[in-house]
LOSEGU-712555 format. One record per residue: residue number from 1; x, y, z of N, C-alpha, C, O in turn. Coordinates in steps of 0.02 Angstrom, whole numbers, plus 50000, padded with zeros to 5 digits. Layout:
N
<nr: NUM; n.u: X; n.v: Y; n.w: Z; ca.u: X; ca.v: Y; ca.w: Z; c.u: X; c.v: Y; c.w: Z; o.u: X; o.v: Y; o.w: Z>
...
//
This chain:
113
<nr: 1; n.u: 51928; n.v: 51251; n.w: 51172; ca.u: 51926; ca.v: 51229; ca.w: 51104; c.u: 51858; c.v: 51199; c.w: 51089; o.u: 51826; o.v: 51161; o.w: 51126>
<nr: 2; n.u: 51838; n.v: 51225; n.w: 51020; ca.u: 51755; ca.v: 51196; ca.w: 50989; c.u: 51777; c.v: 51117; c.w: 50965; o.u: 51823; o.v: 51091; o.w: 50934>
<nr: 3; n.u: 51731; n.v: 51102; n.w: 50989; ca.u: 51699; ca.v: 51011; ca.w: 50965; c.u: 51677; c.v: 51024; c.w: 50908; o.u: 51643; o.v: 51075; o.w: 50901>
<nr: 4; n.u: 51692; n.v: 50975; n.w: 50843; ca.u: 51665; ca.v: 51007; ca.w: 50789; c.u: 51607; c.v: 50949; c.w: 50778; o.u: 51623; o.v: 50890; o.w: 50772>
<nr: 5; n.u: 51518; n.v: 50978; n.w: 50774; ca.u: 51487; ca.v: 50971; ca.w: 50763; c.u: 51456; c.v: 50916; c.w: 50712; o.u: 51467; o.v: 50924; o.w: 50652>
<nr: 6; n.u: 51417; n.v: 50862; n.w: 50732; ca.u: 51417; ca.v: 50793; ca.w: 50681; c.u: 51360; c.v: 50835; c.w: 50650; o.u: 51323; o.v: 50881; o.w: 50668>
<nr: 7; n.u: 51374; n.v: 50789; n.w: 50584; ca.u: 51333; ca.v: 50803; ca.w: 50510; c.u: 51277; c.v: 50771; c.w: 50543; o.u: 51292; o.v: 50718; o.w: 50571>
<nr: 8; n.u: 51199; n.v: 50794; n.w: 50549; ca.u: 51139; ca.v: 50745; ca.w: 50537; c.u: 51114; c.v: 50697; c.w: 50457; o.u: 51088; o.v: 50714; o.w: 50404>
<nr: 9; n.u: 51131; n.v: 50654; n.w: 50479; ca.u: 51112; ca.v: 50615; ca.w: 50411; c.u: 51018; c.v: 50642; c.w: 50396; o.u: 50974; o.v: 50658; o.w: 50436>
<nr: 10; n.u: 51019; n.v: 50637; n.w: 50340; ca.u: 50945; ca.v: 50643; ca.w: 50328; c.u: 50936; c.v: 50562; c.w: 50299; o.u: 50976; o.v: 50536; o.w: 50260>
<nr: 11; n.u: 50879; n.v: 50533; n.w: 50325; ca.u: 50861; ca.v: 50461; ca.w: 50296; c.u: 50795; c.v: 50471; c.w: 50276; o.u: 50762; o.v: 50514; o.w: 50306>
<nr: 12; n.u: 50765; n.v: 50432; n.w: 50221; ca.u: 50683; ca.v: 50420; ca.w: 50202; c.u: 50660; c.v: 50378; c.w: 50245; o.u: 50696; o.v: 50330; o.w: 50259>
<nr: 13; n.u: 50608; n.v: 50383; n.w: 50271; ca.u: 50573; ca.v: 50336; ca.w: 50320; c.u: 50560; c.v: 50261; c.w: 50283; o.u: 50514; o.v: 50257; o.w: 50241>
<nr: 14; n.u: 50597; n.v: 50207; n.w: 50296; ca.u: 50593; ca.v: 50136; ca.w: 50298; c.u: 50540; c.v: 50106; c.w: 50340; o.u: 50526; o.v: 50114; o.w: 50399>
<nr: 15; n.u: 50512; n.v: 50064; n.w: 50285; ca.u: 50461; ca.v: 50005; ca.w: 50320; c.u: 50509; c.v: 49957; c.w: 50367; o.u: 50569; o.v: 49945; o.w: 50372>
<nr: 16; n.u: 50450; n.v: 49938; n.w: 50396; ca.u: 50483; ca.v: 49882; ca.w: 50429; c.u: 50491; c.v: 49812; c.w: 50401; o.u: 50526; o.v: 49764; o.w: 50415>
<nr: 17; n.u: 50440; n.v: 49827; n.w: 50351; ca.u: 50436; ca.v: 49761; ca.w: 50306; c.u: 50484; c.v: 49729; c.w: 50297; o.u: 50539; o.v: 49757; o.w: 50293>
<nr: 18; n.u: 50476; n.v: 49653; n.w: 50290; ca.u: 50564; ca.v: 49622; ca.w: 50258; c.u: 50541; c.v: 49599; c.w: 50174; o.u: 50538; o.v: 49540; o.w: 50157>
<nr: 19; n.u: 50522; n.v: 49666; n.w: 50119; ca.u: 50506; ca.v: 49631; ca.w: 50086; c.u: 50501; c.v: 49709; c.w: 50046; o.u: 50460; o.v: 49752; o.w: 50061>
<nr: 20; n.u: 50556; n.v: 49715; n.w: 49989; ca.u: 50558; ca.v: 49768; ca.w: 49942; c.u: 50518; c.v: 49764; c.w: 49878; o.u: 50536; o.v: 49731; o.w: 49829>
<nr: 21; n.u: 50474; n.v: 49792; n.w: 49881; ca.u: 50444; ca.v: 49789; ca.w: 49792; c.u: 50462; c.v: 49827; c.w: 49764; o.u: 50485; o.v: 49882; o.w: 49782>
<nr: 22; n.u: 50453; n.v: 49795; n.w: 49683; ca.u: 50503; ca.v: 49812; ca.w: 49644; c.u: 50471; c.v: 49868; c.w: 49581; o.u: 50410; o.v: 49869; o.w: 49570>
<nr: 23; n.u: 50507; n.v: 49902; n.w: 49551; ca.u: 50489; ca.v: 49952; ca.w: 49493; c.u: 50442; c.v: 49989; c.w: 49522; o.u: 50462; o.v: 50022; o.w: 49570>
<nr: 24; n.u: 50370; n.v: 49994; n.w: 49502; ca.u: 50300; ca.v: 50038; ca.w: 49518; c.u: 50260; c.v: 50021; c.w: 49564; o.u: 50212; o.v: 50054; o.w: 49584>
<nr: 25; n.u: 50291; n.v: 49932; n.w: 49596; ca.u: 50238; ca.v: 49909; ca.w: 49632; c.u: 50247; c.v: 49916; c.w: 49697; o.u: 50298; o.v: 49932; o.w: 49726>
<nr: 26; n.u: 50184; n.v: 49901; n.w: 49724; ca.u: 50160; ca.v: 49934; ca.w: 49812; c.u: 50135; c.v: 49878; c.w: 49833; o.u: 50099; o.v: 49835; o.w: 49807>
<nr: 27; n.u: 50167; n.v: 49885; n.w: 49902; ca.u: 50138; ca.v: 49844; ca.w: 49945; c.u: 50087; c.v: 49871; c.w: 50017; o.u: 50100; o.v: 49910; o.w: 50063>
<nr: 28; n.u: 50025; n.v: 49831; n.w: 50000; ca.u: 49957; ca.v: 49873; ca.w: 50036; c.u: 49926; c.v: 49827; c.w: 50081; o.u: 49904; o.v: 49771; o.w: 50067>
<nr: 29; n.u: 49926; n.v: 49861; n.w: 50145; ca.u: 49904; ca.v: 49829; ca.w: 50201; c.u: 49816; c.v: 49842; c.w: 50197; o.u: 49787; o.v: 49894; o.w: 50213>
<nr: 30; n.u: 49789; n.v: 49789; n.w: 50177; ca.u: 49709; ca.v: 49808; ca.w: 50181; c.u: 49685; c.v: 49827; c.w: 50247; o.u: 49720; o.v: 49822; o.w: 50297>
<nr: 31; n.u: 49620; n.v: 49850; n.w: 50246; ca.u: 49588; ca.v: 49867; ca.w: 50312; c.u: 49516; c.v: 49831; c.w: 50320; o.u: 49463; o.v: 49854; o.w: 50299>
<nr: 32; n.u: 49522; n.v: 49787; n.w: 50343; ca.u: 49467; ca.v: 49741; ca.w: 50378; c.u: 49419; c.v: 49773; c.w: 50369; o.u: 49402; o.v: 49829; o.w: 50390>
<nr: 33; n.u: 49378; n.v: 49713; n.w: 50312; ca.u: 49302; ca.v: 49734; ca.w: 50303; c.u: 49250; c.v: 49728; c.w: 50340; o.u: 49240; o.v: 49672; o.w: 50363>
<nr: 34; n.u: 49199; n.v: 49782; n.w: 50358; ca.u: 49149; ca.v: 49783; ca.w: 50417; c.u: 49083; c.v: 49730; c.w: 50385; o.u: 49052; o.v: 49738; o.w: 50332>
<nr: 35; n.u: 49076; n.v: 49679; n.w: 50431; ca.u: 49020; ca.v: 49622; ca.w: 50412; c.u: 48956; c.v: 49662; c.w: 50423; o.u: 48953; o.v: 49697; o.w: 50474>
<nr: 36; n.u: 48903; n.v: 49661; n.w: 50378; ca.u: 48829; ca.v: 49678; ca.w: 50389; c.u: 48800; c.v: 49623; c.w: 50436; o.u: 48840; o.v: 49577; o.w: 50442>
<nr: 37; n.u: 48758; n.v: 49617; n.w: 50463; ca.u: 48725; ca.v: 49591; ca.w: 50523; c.u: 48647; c.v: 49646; c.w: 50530; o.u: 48635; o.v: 49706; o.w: 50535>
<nr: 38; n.u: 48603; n.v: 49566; n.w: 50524; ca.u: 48558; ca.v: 49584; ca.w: 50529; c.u: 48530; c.v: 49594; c.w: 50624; o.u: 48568; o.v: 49580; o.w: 50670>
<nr: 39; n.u: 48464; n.v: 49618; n.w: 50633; ca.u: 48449; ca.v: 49632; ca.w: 50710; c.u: 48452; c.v: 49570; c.w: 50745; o.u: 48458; o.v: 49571; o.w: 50806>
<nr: 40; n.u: 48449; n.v: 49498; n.w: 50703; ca.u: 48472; ca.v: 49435; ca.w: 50719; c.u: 48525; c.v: 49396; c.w: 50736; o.u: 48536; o.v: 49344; o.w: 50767>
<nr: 41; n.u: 48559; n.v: 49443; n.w: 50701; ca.u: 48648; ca.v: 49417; ca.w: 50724; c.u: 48654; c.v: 49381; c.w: 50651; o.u: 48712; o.v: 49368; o.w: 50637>
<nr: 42; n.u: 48601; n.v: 49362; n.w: 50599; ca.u: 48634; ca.v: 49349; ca.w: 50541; c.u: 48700; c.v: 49397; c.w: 50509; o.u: 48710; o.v: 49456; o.w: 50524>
<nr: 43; n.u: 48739; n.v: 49356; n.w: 50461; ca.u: 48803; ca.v: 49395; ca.w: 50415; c.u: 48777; c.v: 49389; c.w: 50353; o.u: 48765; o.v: 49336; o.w: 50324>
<nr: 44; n.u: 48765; n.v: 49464; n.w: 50324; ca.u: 48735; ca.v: 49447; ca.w: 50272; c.u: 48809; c.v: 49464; c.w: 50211; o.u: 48835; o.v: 49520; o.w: 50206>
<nr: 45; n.u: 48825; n.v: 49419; n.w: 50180; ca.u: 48901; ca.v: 49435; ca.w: 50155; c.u: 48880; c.v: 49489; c.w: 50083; o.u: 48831; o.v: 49525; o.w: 50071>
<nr: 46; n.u: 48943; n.v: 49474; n.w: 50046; ca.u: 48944; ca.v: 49554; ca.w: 50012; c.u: 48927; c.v: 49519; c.w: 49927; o.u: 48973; o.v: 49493; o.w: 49896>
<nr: 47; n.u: 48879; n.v: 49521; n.w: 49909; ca.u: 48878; ca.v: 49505; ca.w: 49827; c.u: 48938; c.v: 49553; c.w: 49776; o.u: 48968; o.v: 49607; o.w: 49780>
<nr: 48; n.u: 48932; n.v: 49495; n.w: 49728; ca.u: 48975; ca.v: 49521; ca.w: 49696; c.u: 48928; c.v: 49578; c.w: 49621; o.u: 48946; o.v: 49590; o.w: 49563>
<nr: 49; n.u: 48872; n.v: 49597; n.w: 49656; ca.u: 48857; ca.v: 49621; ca.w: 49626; c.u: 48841; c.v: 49710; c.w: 49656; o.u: 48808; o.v: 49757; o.w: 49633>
<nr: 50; n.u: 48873; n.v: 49704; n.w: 49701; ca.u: 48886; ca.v: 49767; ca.w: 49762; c.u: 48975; c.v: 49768; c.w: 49760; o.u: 49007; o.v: 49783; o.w: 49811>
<nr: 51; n.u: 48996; n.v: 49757; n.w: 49720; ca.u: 49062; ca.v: 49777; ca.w: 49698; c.u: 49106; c.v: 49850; c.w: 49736; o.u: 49110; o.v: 49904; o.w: 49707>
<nr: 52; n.u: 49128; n.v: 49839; n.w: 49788; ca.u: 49166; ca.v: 49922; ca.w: 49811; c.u: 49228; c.v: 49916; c.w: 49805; o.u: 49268; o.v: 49869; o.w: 49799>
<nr: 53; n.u: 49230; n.v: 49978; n.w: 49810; ca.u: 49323; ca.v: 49977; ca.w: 49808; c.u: 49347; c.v: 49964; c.w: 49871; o.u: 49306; o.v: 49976; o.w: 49915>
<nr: 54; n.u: 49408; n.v: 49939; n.w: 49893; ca.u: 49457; ca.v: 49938; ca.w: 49957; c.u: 49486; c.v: 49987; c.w: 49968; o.u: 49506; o.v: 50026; o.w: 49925>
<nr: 55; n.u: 49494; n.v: 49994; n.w: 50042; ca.u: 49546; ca.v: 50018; ca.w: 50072; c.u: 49615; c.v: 49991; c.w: 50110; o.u: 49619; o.v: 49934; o.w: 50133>
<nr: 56; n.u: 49658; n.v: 50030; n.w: 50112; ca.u: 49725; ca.v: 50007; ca.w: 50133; c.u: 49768; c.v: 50070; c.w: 50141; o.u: 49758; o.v: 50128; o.w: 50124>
<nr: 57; n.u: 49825; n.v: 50036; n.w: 50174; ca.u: 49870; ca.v: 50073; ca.w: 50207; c.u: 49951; c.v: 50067; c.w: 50177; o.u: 49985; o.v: 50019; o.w: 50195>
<nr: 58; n.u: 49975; n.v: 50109; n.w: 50138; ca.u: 50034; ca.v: 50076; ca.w: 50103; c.u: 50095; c.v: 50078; c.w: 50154; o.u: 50114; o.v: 50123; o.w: 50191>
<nr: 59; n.u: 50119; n.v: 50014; n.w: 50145; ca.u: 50172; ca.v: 49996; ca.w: 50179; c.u: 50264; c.v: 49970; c.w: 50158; o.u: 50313; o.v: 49949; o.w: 50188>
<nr: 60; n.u: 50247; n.v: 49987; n.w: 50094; ca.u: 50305; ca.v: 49969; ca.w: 50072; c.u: 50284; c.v: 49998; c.w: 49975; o.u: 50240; o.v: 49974; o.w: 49939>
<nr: 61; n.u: 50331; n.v: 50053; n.w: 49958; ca.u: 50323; ca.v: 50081; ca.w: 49884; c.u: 50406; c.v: 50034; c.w: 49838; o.u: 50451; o.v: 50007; o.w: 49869>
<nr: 62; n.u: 50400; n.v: 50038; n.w: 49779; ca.u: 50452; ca.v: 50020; ca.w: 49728; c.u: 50497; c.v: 50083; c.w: 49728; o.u: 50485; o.v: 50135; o.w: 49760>
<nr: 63; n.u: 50545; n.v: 50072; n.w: 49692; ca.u: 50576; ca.v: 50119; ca.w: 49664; c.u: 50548; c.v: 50170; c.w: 49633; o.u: 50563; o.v: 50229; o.w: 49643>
<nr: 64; n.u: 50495; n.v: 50144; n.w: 49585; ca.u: 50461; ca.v: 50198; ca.w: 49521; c.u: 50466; c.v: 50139; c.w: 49437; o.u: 50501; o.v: 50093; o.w: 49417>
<nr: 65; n.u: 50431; n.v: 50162; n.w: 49424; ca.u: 50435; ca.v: 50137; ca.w: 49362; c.u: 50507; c.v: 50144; c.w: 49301; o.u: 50541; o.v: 50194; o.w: 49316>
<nr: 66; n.u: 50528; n.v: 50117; n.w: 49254; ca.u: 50578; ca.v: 50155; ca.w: 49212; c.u: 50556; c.v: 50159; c.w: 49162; o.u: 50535; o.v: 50110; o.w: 49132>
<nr: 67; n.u: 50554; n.v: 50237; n.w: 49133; ca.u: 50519; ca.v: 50255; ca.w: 49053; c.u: 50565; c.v: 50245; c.w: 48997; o.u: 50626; o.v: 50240; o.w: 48992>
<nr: 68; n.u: 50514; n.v: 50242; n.w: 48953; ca.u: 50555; ca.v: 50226; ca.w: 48891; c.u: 50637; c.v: 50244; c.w: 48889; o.u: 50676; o.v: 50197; o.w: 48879>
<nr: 69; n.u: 50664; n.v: 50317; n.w: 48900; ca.u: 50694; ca.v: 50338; ca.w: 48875; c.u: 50747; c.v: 50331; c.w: 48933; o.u: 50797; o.v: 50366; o.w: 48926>
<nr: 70; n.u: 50743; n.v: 50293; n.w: 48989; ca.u: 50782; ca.v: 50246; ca.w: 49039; c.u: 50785; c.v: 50273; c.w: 49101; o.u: 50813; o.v: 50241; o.w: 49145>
<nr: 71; n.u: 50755; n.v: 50342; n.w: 49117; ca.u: 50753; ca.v: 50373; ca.w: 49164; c.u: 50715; c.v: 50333; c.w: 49202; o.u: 50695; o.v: 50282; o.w: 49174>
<nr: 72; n.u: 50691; n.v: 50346; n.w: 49292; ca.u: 50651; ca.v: 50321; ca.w: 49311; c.u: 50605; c.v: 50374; c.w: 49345; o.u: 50626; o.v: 50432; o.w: 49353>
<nr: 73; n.u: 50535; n.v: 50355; n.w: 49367; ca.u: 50466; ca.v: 50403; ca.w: 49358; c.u: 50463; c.v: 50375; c.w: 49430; o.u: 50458; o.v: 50316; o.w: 49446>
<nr: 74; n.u: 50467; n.v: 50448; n.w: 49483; ca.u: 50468; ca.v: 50439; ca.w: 49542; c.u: 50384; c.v: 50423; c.w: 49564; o.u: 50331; o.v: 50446; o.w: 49544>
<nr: 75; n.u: 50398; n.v: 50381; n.w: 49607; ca.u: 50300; ca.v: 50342; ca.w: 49626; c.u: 50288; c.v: 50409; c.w: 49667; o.u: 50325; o.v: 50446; o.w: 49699>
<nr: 76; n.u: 50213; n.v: 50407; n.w: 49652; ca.u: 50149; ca.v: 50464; ca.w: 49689; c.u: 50150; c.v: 50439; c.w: 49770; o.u: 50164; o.v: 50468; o.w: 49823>
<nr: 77; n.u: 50132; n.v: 50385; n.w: 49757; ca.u: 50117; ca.v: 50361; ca.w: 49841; c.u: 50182; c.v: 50359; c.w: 49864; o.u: 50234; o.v: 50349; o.w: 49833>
<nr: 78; n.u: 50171; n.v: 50373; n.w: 49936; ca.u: 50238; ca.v: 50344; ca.w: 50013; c.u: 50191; c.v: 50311; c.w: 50043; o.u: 50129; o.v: 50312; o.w: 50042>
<nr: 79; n.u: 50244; n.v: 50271; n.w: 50080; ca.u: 50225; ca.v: 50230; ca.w: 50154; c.u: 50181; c.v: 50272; c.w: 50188; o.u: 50199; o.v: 50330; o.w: 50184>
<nr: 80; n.u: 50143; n.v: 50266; n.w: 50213; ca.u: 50097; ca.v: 50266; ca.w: 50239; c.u: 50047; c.v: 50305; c.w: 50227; o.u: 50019; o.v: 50338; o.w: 50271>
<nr: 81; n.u: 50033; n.v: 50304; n.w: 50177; ca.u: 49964; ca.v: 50323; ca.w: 50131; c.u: 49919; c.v: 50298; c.w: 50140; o.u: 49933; o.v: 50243; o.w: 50164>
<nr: 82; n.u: 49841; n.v: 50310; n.w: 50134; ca.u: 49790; ca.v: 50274; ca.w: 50140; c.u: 49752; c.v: 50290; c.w: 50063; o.u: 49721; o.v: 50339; o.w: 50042>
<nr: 83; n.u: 49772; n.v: 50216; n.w: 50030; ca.u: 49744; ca.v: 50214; ca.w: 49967; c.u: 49685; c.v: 50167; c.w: 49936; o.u: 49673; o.v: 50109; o.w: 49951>
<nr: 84; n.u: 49656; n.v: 50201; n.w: 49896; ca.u: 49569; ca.v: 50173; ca.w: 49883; c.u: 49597; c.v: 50136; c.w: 49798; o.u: 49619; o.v: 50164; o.w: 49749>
<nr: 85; n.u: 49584; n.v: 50071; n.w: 49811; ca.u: 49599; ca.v: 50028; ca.w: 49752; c.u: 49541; c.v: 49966; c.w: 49733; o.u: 49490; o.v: 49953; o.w: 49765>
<nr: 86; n.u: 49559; n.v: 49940; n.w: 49685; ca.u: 49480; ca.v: 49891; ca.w: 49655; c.u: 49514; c.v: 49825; c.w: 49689; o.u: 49573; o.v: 49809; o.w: 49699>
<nr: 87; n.u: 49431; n.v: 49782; n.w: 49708; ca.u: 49439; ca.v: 49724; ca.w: 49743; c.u: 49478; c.v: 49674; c.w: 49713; o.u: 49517; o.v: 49646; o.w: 49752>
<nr: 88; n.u: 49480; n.v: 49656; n.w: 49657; ca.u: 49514; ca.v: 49608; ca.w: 49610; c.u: 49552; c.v: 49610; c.w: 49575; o.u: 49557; o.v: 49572; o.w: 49527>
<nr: 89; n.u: 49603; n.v: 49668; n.w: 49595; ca.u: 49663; ca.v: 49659; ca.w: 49568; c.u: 49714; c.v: 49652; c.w: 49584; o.u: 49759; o.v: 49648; o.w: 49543>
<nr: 90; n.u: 49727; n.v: 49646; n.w: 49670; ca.u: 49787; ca.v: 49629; ca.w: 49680; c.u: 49823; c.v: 49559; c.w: 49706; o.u: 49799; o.v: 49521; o.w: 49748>
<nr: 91; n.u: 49878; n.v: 49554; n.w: 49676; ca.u: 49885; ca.v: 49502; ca.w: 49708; c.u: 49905; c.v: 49478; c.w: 49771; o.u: 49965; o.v: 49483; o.w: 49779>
<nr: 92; n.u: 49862; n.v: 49443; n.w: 49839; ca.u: 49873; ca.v: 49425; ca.w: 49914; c.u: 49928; c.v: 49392; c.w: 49909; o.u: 49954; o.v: 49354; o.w: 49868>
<nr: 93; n.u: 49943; n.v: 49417; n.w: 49967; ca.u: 50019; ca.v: 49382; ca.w: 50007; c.u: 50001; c.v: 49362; c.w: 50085; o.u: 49948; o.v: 49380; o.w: 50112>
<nr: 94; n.u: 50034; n.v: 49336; n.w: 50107; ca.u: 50058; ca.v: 49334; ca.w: 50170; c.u: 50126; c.v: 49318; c.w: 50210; o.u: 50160; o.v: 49267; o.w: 50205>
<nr: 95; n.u: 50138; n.v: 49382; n.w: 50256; ca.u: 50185; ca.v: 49389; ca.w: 50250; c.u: 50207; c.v: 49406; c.w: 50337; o.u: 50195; o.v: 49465; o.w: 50349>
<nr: 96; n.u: 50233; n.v: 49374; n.w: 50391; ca.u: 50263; ca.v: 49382; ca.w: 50459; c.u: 50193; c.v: 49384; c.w: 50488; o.u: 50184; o.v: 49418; o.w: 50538>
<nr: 97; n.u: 50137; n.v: 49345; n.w: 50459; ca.u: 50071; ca.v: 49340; ca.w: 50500; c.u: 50026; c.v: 49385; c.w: 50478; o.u: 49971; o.v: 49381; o.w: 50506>
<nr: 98; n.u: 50033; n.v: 49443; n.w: 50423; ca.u: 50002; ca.v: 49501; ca.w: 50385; c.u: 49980; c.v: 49466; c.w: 50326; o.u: 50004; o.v: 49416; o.w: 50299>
<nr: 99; n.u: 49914; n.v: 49511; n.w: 50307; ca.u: 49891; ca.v: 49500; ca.w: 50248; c.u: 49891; c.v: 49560; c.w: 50216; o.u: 49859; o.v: 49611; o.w: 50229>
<nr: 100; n.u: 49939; n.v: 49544; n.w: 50164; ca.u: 49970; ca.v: 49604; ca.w: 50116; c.u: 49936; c.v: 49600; c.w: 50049; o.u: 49891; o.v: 49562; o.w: 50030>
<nr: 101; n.u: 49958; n.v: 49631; n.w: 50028; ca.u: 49910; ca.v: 49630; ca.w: 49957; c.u: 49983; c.v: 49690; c.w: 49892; o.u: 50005; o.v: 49747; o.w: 49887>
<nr: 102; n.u: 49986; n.v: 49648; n.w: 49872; ca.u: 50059; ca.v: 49689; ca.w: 49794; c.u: 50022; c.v: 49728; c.w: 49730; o.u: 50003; o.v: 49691; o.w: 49684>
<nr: 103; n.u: 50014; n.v: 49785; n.w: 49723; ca.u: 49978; ca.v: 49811; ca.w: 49644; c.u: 50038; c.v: 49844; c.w: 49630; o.u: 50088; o.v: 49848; o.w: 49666>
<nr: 104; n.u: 50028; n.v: 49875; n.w: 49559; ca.u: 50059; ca.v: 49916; ca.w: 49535; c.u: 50007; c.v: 49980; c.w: 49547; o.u: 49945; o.v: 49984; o.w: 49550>
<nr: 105; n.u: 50070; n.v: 50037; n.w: 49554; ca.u: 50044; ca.v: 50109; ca.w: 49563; c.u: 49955; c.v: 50136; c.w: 49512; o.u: 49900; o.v: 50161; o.w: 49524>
<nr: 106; n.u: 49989; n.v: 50111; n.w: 49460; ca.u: 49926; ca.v: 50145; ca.w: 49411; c.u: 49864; c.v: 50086; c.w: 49437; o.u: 49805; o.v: 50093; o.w: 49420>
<nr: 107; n.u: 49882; n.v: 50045; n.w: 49467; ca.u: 49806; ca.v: 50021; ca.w: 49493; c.u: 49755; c.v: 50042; c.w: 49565; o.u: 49703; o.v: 50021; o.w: 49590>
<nr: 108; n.u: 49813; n.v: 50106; n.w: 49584; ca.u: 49789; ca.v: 50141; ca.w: 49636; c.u: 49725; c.v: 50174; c.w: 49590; o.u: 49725; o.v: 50186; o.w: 49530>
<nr: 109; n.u: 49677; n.v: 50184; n.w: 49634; ca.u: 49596; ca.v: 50233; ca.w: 49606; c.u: 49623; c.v: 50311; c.w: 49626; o.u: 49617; o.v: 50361; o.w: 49591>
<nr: 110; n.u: 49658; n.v: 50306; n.w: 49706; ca.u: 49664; ca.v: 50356; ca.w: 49729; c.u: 49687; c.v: 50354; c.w: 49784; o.u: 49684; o.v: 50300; o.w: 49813>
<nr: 111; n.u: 49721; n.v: 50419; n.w: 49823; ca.u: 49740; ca.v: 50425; ca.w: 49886; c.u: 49689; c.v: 50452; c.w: 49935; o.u: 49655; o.v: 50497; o.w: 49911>
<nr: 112; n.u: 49678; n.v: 50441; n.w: 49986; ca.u: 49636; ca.v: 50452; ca.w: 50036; c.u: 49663; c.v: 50516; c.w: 50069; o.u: 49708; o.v: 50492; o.w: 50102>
<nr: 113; n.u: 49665; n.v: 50572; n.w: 50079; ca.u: 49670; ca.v: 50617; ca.w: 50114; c.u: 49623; c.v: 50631; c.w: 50183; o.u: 49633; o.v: 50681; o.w: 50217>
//
């Protein structure tokens, strides 16, 4: 006699994070900025007039946004994306010893491929 065969669940890959954001917004693991150093061992830090964009690693997406008409607008980014966003707009967290950083989607510049 046949054993009848278990269903494989299909699951979306879960953060480990303990920390769901909500509607459009993302949660982005920055990537440690490289210090300039002169042949002296001086740090020459970053003016704010040399303005770059960041990088990061997404670690936790929202649901999606909900449009007018009540539907909801599935987010571009997944977990573990590497996304290029502006220095001053998100807001820092810290979070199990991480420095996280929360935007909303449309403040992504772009995805890193």
């Amino acid at each position: 006699m046949r054993k009848p065969k278990k269903k494989k669940s299909i699951q979306k890959p879960k953060s480990q994070l303990k920390l769901q954001p909500l509607g459009d917004r993302v949660v982005v693991k920055p990537q440690a900025i490289e210090e300039r150093k002169t042949s002296f061992g001086l740090i020459i830090p970053d003016t704010m007039s040399k303005e770059k964009p960041e990088t990061g690693t997404v670690v936790a997406v929202g649901d999606g946004k909900i449009a007018d008409n009540g539907s909801r607008i599935k987010m571009t980014v997944k977990v573990g994306d590497m996304v290029l966003f502006s220095k001053y707009v998100p807001d820092e967290i810290k979070l199990d010893g991480q420095d996280l950083i929360i935007l909303r989607e449309d403040q992504i510049l772009g995805i890193i491929k």
